[in-house]
C-alpha positions in Angstrom: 109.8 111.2 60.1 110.2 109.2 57.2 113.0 106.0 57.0 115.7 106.3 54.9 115.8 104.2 51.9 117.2 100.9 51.7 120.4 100.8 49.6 118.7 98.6 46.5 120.7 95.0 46.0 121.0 95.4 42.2 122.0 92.4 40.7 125.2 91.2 39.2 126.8 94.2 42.0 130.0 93.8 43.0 130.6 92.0 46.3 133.0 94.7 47.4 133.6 98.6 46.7 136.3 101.2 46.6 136.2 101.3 50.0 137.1 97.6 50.5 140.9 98.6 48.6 141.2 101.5 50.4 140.8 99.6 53.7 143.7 97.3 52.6 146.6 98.9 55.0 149.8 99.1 52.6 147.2 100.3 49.5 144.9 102.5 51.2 145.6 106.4 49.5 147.9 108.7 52.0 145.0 110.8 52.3 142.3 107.8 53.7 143.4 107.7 57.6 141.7 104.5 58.0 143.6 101.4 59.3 141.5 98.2 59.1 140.9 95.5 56.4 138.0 96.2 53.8 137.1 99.0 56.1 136.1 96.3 58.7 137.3 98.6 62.0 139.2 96.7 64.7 138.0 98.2 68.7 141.8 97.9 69.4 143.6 100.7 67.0 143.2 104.0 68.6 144.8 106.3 65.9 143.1 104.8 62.7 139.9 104.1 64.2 139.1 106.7 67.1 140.9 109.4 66.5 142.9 109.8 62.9 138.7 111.1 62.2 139.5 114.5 64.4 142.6 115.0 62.4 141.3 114.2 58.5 137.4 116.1 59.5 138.1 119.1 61.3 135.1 121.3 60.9 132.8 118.4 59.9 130.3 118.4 62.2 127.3 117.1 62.2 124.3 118.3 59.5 120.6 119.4 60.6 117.4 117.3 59.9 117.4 113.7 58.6 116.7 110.6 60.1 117.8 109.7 63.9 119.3 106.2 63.7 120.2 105.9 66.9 119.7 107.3 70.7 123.0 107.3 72.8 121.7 108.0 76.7 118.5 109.5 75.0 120.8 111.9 72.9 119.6 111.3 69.4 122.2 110.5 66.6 121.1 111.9 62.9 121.3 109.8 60.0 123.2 113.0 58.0 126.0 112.7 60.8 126.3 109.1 59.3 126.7 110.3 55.1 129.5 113.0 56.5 131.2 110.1 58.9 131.3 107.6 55.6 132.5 110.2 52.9 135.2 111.3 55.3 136.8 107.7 56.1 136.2 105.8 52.4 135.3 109.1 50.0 132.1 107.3 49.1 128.8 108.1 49.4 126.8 106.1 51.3 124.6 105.0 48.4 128.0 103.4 46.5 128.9 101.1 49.3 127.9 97.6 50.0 126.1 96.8 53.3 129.0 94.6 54.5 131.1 97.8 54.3 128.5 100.3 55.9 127.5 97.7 58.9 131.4 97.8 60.5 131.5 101.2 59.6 128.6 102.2 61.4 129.6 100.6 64.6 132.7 102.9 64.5 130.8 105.2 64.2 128.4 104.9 67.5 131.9 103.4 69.0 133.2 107.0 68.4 130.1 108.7 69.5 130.0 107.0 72.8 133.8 107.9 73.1 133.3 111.9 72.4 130.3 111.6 75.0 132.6 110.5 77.6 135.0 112.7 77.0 132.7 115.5 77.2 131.5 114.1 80.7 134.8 113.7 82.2 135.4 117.5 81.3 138.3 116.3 78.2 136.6 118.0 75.5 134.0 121.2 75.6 130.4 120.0 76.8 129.5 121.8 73.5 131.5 120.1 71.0 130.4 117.9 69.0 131.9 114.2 67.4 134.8 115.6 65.7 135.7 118.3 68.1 135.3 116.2 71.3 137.6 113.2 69.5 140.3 116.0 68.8 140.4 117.1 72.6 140.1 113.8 73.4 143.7 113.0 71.6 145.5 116.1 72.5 144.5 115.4 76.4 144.8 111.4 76.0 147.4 110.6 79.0 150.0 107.8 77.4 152.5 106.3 79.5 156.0 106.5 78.1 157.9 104.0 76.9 161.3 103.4 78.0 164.2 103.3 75.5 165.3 99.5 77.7 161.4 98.4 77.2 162.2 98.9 73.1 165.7 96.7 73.3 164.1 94.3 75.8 161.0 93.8 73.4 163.2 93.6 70.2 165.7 90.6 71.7 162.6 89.3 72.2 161.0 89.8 69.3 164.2 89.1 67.1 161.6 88.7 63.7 161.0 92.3 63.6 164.7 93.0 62.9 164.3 91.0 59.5 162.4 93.0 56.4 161.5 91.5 53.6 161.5 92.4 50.2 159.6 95.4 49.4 158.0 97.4 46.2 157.1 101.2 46.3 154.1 101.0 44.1 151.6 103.7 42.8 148.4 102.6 42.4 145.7 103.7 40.0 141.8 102.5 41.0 139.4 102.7 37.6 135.3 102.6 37.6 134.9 100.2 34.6 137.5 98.2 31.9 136.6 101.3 29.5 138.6 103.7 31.7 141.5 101.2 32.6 142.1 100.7 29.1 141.9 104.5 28.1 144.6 105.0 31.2 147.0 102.3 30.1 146.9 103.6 26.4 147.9 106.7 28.1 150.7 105.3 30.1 152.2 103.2 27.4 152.3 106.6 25.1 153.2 109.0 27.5 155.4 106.8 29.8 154.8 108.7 32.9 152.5 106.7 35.1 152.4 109.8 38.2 151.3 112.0 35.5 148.3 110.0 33.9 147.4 109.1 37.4 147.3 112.4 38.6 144.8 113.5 35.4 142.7 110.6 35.7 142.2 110.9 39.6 140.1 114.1 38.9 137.6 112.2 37.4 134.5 111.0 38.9 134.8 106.9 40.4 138.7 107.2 39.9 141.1 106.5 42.9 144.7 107.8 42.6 146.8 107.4 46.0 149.8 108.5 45.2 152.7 106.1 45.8 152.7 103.9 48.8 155.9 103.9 51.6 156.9 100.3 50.9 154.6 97.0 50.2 155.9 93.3 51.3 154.3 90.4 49.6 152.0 89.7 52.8 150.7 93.4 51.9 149.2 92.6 49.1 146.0 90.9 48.2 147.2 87.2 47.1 145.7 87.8 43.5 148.6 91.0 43.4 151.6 89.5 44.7 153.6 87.4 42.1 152.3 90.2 39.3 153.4 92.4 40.9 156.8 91.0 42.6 157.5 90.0 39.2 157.3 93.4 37.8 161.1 95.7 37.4 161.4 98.9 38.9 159.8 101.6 36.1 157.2 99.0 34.9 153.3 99.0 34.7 151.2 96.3 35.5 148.3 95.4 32.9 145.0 96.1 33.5 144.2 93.8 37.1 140.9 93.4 37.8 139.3 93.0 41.1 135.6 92.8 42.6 135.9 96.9 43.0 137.3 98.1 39.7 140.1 97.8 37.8 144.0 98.4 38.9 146.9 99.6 37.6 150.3 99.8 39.3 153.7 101.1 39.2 156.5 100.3 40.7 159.0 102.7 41.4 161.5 101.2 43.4 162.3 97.5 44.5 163.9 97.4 47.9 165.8 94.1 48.9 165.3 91.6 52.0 167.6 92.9 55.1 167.8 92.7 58.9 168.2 95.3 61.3 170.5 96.5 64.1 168.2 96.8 66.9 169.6 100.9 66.9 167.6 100.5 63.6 164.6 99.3 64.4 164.4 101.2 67.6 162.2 104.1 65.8 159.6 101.9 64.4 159.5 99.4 67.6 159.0 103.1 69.9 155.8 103.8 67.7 154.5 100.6 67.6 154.6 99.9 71.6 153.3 103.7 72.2 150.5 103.3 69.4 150.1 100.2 71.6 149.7 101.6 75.3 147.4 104.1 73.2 145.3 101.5 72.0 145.1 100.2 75.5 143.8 103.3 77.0 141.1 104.1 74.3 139.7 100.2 75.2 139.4 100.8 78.8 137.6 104.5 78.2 135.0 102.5 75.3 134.4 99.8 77.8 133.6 102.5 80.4 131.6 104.4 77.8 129.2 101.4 76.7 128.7 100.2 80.6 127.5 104.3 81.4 125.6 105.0 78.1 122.3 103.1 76.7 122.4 102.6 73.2 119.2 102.2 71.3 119.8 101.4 67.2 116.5 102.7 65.2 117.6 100.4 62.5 113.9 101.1 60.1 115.6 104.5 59.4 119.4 102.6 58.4 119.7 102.2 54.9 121.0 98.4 55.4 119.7 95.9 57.5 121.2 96.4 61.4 121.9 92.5 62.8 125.1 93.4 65.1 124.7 91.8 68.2 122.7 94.1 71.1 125.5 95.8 73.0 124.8 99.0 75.7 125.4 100.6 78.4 123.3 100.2 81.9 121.9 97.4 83.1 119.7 97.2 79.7 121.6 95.3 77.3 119.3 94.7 74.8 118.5 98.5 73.4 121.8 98.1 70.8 
């Protein structure tokens, strides 16, 4: 079976790609279910990084033929898997993504495979399933210890800095391909004066990134470049054209909301989530440390498109197959 072809480094190539903005946590579009920075995965956030993939990919399963990339207990793991795993979390093709971007992601990737494996094993999802179905029974069957309504007001007098918020912007966010297509949007904007509605008719096209509006943004949200520019804007204004490694931005901001401090009845809610995401997160690490002890994992990196130098990690008393 023939490799897979190397993603070419064309020169002058931005650094970065779409992906790398829709990675950034407060920026990311509703619809990207992704939590980590530039797409980099951490191992500790269950929902973004295990399991928010069963949720957004129902019914994406794996492809037939292409490449295997990789052998999990002698199970092989296509290549076409891969392109369907990458368009689902960053809405990219494979081919439009930098090798910085598609190393982390493939980790994930084999992280999650190992996870579905085990919880096919261990009789949590269908021995038939495959990826996506196994990670959805895994969720719905995932065993997380409540949290106590004294735990939240213990951990908040404790942690009296999550009672304070800062200042915060709603901001829509419009991603461009090239400075052609920014400039053709902000023409737009400045004629029509309705942002939404210009964002909305540009999205469709092909390279263009529309979000919708994000919950609320703090400065620390932001990438440093953005945050006076866009602190500085009024509520109802436009950004100019902002250009970044990736493309070209243009925000709105809709709504300004003012620096306040919280009852701790107040921040109960968001404390509650935080701690269960938390004893989630905790759970998820103990089945992938389980799941990498029990399963070899062999990388076939001549049929990856980008070159595979992640440490050797696997299962068994091999460690030198991943």
């Amino acid at each position: 079976m023939s490799p897979r072809p190397r993603r070419p480094g064309a020169p002058g190539e931005p650094a970065g790609s779409r992906a790398a903005l829709r990675g950034t946590p407060a920026l990311r579009p509703a619809w990207i279910g992704v939590p980590p920075t530039r797409v980099e995965p951490t191992r500790s956030a269950l929902t973004g990084l295990m399991l928010a993939l069963a949720l957004l990919s129902a019914g994406c399963g794996p492809r037939d033929g292409g490449a295997t990339v990789a052998r999990i207990d002698g199970e092989p793991v296509l290549f076409a898997d891969f392109e369907v795993f990458v368009r689902t979390h960053t809405g990219d093709d494979w081919m439009a993504l930098q090798e910085d971007v598609l190393r982390p992601l493939f980790e994930q990737y084999l992280d999650e495979h190992l996870l579905a494996r085990l919880a096919r094993d261990e009789g949590l999802a269908d021995p038939r399933s495959d990826r996506v179905g196994a990670l959805a029974a895994l969720r719905q069957r995932l065993e997380i210890e409540p949290v106590a309504a004294e735990d939240v007001r213990l951990h908040l007098e404790s942690h009296p800095e999550e009672l304070r918020r800062p200042e915060r912007l709603v901001l829509g966010q419009l991603l461009l391909p090239d400075r052609a297509a920014a400039e053709e949007a902000w023409r737009a904007v400045r004629a029509r004066g309705d942002f939404a509605a210009v964002a909305l008719e540009m999205g469709e096209r092909p390279g263009v990134v529309y979000g919708g509006y994000t919950a609320e943004v703090s400065r620390q949200d932001l990438p440093p470049a953005f945050r006076d520019i866009l602190f500085a804007l009024a509520p109802g204004e436009v950004s100019g054209i902002l250009e970044a490694d990736y493309g070209y931005h243009l925000f709105h901001v809709r709504e300004r909301r003012p620096e306040e401090v919280l009852t701790v009845e107040q921040a109960a809610g968001a404390a509650l989530e935080r701690l269960e995401r938390e004893h989630a997160d905790r759970k998820i690490e103990d089945m992938l440390a389980e799941a990498r002890r029990r399963y070899p994992v062999e990388v076939l990196d001549w049929n990856l498109p980008f070159q595979w130098d992640v440490p050797q990690r696997s299962g068994g008393s091999d460690a030198s197959e991943r």
